[in-house]
Structures are given as C-alpha cells and as structure tokens.
C-alpha positions in Angstrom: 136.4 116.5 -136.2 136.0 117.2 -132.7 138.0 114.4 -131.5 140.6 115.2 -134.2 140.6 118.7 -131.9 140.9 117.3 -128.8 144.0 114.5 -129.8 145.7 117.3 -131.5 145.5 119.2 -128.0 146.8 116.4 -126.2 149.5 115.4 -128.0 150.9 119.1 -128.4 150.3 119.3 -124.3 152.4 116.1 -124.6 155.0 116.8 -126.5 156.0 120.5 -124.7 155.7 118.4 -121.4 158.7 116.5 -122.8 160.5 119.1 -124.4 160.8 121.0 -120.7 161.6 117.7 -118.9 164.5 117.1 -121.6 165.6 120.8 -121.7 165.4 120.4 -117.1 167.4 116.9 -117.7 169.9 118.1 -120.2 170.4 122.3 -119.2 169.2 122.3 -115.5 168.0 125.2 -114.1 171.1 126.8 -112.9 173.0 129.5 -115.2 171.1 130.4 -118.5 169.7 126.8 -118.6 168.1 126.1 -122.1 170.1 128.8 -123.6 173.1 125.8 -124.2 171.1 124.9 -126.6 172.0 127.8 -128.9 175.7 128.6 -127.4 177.5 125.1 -129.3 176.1 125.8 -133.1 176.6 129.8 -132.7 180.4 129.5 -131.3 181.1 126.6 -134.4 179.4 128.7 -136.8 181.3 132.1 -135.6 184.6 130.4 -135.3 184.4 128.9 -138.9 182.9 132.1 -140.6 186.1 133.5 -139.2 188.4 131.1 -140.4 186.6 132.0 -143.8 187.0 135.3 -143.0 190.6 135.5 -142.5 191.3 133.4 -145.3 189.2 134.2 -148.2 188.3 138.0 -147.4 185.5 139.8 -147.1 183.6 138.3 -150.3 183.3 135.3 -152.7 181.3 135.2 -156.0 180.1 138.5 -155.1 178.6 137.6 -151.4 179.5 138.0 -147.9 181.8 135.2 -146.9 180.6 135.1 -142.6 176.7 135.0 -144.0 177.5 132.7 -146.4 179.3 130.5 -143.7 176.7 131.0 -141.0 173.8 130.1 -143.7 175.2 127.2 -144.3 176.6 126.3 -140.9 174.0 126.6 -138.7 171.5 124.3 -140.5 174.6 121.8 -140.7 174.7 121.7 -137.2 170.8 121.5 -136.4 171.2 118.0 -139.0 174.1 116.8 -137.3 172.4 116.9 -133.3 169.2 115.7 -134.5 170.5 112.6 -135.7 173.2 112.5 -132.4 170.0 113.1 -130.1 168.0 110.3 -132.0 170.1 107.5 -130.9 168.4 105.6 -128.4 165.5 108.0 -127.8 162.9 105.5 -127.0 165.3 103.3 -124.7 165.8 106.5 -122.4 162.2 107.9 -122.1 160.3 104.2 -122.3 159.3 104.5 -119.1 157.3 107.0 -119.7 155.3 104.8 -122.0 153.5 103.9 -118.6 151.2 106.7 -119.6 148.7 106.0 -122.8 149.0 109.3 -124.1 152.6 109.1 -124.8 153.8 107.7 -128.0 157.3 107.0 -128.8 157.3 109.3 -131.6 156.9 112.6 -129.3 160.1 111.4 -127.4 161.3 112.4 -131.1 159.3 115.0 -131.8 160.5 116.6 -128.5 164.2 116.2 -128.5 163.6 117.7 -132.4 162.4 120.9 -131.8 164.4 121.5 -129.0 167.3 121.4 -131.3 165.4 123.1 -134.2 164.4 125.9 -131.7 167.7 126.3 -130.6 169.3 126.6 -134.5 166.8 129.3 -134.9 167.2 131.1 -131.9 171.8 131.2 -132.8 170.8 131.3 -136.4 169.2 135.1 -135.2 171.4 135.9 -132.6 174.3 135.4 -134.8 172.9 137.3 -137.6 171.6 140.6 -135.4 175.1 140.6 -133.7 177.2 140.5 -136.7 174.4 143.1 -138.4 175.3 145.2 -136.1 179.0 145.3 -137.0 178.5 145.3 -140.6 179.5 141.8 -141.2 175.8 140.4 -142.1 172.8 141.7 -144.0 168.9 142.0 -144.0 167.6 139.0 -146.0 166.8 139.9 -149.1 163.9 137.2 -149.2 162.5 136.3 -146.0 160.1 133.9 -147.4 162.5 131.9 -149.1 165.0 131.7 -146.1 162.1 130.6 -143.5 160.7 128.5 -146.5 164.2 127.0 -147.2 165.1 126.5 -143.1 161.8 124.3 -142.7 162.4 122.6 -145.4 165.7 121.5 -144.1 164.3 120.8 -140.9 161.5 118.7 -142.5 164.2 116.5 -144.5 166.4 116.3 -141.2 163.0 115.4 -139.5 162.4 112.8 -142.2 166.2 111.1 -141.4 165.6 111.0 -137.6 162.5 108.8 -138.2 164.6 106.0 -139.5 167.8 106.5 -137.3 166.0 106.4 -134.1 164.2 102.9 -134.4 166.9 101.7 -136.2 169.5 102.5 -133.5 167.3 100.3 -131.1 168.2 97.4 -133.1 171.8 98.0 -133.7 174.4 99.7 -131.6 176.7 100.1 -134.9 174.5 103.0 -135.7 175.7 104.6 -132.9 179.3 105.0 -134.1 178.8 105.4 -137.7 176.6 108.4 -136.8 179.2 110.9 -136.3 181.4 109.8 -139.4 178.3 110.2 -141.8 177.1 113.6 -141.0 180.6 114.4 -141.9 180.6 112.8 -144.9 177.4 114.1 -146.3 179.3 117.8 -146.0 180.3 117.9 -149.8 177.3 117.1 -151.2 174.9 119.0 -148.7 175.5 122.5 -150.7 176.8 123.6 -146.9 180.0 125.2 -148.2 179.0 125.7 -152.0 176.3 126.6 -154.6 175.0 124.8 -157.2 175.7 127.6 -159.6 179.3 127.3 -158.8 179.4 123.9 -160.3 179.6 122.8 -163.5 176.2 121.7 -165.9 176.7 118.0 -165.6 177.6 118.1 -161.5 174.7 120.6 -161.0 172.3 117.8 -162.4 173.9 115.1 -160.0 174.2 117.5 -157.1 170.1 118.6 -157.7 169.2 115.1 -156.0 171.0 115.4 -152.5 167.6 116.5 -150.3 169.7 118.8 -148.5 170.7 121.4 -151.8 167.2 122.9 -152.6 166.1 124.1 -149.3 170.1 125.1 -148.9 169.4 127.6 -151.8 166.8 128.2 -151.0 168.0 129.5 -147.8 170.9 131.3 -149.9 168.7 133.1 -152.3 166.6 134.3 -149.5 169.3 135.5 -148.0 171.4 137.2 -151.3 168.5 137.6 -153.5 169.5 138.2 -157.2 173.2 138.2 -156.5 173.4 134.8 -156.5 171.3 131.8 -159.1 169.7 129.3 -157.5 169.0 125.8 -158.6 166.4 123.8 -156.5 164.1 121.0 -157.3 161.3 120.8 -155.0 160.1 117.3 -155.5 163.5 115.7 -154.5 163.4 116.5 -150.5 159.8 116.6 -150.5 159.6 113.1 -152.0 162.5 111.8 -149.8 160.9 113.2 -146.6 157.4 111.9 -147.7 159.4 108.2 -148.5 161.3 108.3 -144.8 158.5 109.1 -142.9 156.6 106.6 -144.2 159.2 103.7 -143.4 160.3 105.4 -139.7 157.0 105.0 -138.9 156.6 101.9 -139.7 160.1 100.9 -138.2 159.1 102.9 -135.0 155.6 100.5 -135.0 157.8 97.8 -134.4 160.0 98.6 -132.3 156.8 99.8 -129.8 155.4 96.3 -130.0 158.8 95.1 -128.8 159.2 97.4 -126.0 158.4 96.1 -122.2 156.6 99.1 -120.3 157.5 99.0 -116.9 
C-alpha cells in the first residue's frame, strides 16, 4: 500500500512537471501566459451564444438561449483540442522518456488537463461575466453540472487514449481529425436536447457517449424547466472499452519507440 503511496506521488509530481513545461512551451511567460488557454473556447463560445442571441431571442423551450449555447459550447471545444493536442504527443515529448519515471501516458495526461483546466476556468469566467449582466443564471444543480462536465471530460479522456497512439502509426489521422469533431456536432446533444426530439430519435440519440453527461450538464444548469434523458451505462461503458484498448495501443507503440 505504501508503495502504491509513494508511485501515486511520483507520477502526480510527474505529470504537473509536464503540464508547466507544456503550458512554458506553448503560453511563454510574457503577457497573461497560460491564461490563452481559456481566451480561444470563451471568445468561440461568446461569439456563438451571440449569434444565438441575435437570432432566436432571449429564450427557447423556456431557457436562456447564451447559457444554453455556452453549456453546450464550451465542453465542445474542450473535445475538440483534446483530440487536436493528442496528435503526435509521444513523438514530441519522447525524449523525455530518458527518465524512468516518465511514461508516455502522462505526456497525455498533461496536455489533458491543461485543456480541461482551461474549459473550466472560461466555462466560469464566462458564466460570472454574463451573470453579472443578467444574461446567465445560478445553476440550479451544481452536482449534476460538475457531475455531467467530468463525465464529459472522462469520455473525451477515453477518445484521446486511442487517437494518440494511433496517430503515431498513421499521419491520415492527422487530417481527418478536424473534419470528425465537426461531424460528431449533431449527434453530441451540443446544440439540442433529447427531449426536443422525437420518441424513436431519443432512443437512437441515448447511445452517443457524449448526450448523458450533456444533460446532465443542462439539467444542472435549468433544473426542472427542462427533462432530461441520460443513460449512465452508455459513456461509462464506452470510456471503460477505450481505455482499455488505448492502453494497450499506447503499450505498443512504447516498445517501438527509440529513447535517445
């Protein structure tokens, strides 16, 4: 149990040692540094929560259009950096493979929770701002929103497991990576709910992994004014499934990577 202590320590020592060496990399030091990481999903999010705005009004199906946007929005983006900052994660950091209590998975894990940090940090900064002006509301649920956002996170988690190794072995991934996280947008419960569809779609949209913790994140944001539909076992399962064959994936690709 003790040494279960101690490599827990050390790979958590580990994997903040990257995250600051990719946030010095990618943000510098000059200006407000790792606060880029936040300024790209809060400008997309505002800019399209306006659009909304302008067109649709204040409300739709009896919610705030611009929280229902930047719900929805700002998890989007967190999915679609992930999977951009994924792609040939291991190639850039193997270097530091030189030192035995690296693993390629916390080149990963790092680059992760940067993004995941910085989705939280607009997710807030967006929502206390436009509070302020009476455009957003209190949360209605916390618990479900928080539950709902790291269940999201765990299913975008899941994905990156299997696009990272895999984008060692092909460079295809690399272009088709943009196209898909687009494509993914109608069925990923980003700009709709479930109980806007009709009964035989809301059975086929239940088994995208990205619509229960999106309601989730909805209903703990609008409470009772809106119905939420969520089936836990479907992301759970496919996070469980992708895990599972990412790590095996990224077990190979070690074996085949040359330390200098």
């Amino acid at each position: 149990m003790a040494s279960l202590r101690n490599s827990w320590r050390i790979q958590k020592r580990v994997v903040t040692a990257l995250m600051i060496r990719e946030m010095t990399t990618r943000f510098g030091r000059e200006n407000i540094g790792f606060l880029w990481v936040m300024v790209e999903p809060l400008l997309f999010a505002g800019l399209v929560a306006l659009m909304w705005r302008v067109m649709k009004g204040p409300e739709e199906h009896g919610v705030s259009v611009v929280a229902f946007v930047i719900s929805g929005y700002i998890p989007l983006t967190l999915f679609r950096h992930a999977l951009s900052k994924s792609i040939a994660v291991f190639v850039a950091n193997g270097s530091l493979l030189y030192h035995r209590q690296v693993r390629i998975i916390d080149f990963l894990l790092a680059r992760f929770m940067i993004e995941m940090i910085g989705g939280m940090m607009a997710f807030v900064f967006v929502s206390s701002v436009l509070f302020a002006v009476g455009l957003f509301e209190i949360p209605e649920n916390p618990t479900y929103l928080i539950a709902g956002w790291l269940l999201y996170s765990l299913v975008t988690l899941s994905i990156c497991f299997v696009i990272a190794p895999l984008s060692e072995v092909s460079e295809v991934l690399e272009k088709i990576i943009p196209v898909t996280t687009y494509i993914i947008i109608p069925i990923s419960g980003t700009f709709s709910m479930v109980q806007w569809l009709t009964p035989t779609l809301r059975e086929y949209m239940l088994w995208s992994p990205f619509v229960t913790p999106m309601e989730m994140i909805r209903y703990g944001l609008f409470g009772d004014r809106v119905t939420p539909y969520y089936s836990l076992p479907v992301p759970l399962v496919f996070s469980v499934v992708c895990l599972v064959i990412g790590l095996a994936l990224c077990r190979r690709v070690r074996k085949d990577m040359a330390v200098e």
